[in-house]
C-alpha positions as a Markdown table, in Angstrom:
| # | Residue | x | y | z |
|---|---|---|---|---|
| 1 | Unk | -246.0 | 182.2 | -59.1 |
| 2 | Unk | -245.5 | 180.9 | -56.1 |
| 3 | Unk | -248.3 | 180.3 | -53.2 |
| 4 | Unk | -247.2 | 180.7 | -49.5 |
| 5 | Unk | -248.7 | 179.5 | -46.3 |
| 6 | Unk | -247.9 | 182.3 | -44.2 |
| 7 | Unk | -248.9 | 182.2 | -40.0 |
| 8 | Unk | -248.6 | 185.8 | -38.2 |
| 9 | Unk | -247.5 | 186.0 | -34.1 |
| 10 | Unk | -250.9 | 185.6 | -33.5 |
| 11 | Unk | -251.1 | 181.8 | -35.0 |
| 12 | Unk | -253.5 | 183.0 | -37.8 |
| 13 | Unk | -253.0 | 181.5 | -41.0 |
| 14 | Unk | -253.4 | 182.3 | -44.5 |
| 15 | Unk | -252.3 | 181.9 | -47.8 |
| 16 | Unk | -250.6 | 184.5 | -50.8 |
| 17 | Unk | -249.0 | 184.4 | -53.8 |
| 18 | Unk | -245.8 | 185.6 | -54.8 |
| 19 | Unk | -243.7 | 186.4 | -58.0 |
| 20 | Unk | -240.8 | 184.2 | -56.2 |
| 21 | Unk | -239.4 | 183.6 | -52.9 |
| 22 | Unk | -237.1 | 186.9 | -53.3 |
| 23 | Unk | -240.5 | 189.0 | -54.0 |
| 24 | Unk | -241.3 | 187.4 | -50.8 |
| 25 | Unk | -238.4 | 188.3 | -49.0 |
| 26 | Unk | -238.7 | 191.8 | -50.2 |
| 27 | Unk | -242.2 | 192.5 | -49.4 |
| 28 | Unk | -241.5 | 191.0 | -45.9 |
| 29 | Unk | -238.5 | 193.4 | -45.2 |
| 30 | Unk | -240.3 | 196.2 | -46.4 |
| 31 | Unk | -243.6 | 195.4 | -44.0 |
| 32 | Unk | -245.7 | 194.8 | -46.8 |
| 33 | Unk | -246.6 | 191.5 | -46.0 |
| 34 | Unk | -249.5 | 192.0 | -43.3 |
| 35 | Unk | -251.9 | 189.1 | -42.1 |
| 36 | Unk | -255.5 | 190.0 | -43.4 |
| 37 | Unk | -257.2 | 188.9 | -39.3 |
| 38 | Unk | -255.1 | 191.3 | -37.2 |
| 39 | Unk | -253.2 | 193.2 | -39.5 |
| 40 | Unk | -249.5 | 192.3 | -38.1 |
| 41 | Unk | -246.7 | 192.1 | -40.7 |
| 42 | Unk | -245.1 | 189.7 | -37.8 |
| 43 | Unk | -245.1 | 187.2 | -40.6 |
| 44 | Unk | -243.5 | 183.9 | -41.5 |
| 45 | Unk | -243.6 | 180.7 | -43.6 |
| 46 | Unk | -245.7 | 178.5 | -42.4 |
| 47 | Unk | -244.8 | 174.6 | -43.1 |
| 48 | Unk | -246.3 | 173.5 | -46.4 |
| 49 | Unk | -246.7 | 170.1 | -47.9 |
| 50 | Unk | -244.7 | 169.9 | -51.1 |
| 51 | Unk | -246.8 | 169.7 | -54.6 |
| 52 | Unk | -246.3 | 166.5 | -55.8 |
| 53 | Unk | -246.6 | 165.6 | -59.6 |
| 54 | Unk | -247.1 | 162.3 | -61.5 |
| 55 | Unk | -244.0 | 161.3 | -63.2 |
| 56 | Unk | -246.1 | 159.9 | -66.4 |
| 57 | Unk | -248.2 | 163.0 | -67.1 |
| 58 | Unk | -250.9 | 160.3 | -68.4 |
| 59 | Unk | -253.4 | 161.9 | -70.0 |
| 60 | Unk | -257.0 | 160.8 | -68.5 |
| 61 | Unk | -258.9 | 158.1 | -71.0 |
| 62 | Unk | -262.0 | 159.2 | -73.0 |
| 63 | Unk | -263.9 | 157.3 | -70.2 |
| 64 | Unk | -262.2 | 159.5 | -67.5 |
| 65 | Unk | -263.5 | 162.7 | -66.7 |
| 66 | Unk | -260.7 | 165.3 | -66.9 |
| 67 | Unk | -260.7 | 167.4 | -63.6 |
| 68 | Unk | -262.6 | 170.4 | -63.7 |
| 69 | Unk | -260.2 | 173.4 | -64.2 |
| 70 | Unk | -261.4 | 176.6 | -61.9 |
| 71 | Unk | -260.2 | 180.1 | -63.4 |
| 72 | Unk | -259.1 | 182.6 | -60.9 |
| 73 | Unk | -261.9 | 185.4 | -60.7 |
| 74 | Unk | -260.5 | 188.3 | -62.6 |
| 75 | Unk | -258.7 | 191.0 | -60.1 |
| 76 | Unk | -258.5 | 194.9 | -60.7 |
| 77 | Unk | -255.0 | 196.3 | -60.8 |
| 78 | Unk | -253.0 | 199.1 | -61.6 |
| 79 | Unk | -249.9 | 200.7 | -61.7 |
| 80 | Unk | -249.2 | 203.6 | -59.9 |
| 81 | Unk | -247.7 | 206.7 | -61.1 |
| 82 | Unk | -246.7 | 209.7 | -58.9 |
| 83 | Unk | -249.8 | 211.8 | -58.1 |
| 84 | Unk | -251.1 | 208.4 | -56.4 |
| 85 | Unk | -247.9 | 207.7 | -55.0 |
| 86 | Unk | -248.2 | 211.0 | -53.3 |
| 87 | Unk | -251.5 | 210.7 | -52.8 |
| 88 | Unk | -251.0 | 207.4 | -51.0 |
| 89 | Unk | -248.1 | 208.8 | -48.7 |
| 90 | Unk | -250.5 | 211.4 | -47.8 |
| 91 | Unk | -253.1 | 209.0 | -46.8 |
| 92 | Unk | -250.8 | 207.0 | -44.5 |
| 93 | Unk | -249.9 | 210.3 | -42.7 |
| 94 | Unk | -253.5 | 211.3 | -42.4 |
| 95 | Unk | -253.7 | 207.8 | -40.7 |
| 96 | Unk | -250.5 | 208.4 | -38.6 |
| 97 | Unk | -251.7 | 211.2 | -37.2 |
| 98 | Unk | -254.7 | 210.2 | -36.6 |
| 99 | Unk | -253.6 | 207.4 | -34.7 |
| 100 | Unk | -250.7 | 209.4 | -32.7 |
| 101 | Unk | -253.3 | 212.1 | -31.7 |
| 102 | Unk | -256.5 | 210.8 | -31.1 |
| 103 | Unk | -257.4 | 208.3 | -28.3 |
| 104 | Unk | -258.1 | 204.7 | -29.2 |
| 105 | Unk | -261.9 | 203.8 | -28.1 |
| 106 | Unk | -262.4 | 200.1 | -29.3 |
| 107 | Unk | -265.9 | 199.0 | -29.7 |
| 108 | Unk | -267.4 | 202.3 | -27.6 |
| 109 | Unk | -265.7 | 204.6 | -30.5 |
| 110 | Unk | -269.8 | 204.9 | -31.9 |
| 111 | Unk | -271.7 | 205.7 | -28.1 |
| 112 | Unk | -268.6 | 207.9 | -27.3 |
| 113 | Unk | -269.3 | 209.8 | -30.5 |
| 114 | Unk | -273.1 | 210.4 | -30.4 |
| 115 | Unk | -272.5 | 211.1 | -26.6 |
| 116 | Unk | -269.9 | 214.0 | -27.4 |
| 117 | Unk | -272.3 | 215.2 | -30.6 |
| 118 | Unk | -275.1 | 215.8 | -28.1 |
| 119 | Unk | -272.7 | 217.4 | -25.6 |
| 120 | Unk | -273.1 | 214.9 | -23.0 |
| 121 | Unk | -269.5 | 214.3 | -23.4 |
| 122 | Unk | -266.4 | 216.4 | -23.7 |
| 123 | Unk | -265.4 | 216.9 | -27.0 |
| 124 | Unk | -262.2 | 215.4 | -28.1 |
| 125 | Unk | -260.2 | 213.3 | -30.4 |
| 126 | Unk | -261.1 | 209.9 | -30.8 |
| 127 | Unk | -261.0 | 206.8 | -33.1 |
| 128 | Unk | -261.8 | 202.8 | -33.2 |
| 129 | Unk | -264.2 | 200.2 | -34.4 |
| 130 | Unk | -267.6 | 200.4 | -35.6 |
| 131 | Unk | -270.0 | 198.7 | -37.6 |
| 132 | Unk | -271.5 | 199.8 | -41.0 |
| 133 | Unk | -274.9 | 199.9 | -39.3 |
| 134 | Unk | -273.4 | 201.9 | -36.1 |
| 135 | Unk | -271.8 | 204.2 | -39.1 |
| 136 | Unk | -275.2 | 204.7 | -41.2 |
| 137 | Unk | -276.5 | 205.8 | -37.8 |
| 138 | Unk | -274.2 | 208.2 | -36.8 |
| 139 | Unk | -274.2 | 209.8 | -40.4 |
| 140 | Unk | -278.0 | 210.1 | -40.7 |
| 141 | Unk | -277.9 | 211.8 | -37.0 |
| 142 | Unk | -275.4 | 214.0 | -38.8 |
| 143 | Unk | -272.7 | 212.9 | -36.3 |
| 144 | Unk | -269.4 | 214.3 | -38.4 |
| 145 | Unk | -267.0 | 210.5 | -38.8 |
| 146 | Unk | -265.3 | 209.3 | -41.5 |
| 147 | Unk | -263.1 | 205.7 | -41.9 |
| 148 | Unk | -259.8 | 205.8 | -41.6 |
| 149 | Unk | -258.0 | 204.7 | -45.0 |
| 150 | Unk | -256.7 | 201.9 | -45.2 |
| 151 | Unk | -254.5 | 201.7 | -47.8 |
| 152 | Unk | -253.4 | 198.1 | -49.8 |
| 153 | Unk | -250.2 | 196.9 | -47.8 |
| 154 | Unk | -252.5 | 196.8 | -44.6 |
| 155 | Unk | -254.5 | 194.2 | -45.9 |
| 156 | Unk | -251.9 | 192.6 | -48.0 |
């Protein structure tokens, strides 16, 4: 495995692992590679400093303390077959369309919503940010929303 650096367009920074540099290469030509803050797969190699290893693999004394070895939290995954594979490609056009159709809000997408539930506002298409709070509110109110999926290769 090898552990990338990786800086998007927008200067943020971050880190992921890969199989090997062509699995990196891959993912990157396919999009796949996406940068967890803003979501661009703009993405390169960032400049890394090189791990460096003693050359006489000494092992520590009995009076040394050996460093402390931290395991990797355990991480679910799967492999897909083709009913999720379809069931993914359907997502990701649900998303497409949404996007392509409806008007993007920002911030206001939660006010705009409640105001065109109560009819003090045009009905129409609309989606964009809200909070879980903002969310919880709208649903209780019985304000029909639901999240846009956002599938694994968004968030990389």
């Amino acid at each position: 495995m090898i552990r990338y650096t990786l800086k998007c367009v927008q200067d943020h920074t971050f880190d992921s692992w890969f199989p090997s540099s062509d699995s990196f290469d891959a993912q990157k030509t396919r999009g796949l590679v996406a940068c967890p803050t803003c979501g661009t797969t703009e993405v390169e190699k960032a400049m890394m400093a090189p791990a460096v290893t003693r050359g006489d693999k000494r092992r520590p004394r009995a009076t040394e303390a050996a460093p402390p070895q931290a395991e990797a939290p355990a991480t679910s995954v799967a492999i897909m077959g083709e009913q999720e594979e379809t069931f993914r490609k359907l997502l990701r056009e649900l998303r497409d369309h949404v996007t392509r159709n409806a008007d993007y809000v920002g911030d206001s997408f939660a006010d705009l919503a409640r105001q065109m539930h109560d009819g003090t506002l045009e009905h129409r298409s609309i989606y964009g940010e809200a909070t879980s709070e903002e969310l919880k509110a709208l649903r209780e109110d019985e304000v029909e929303v639901f999240p846009l999926p956002v599938l694994p290769e968004d968030r990389n």
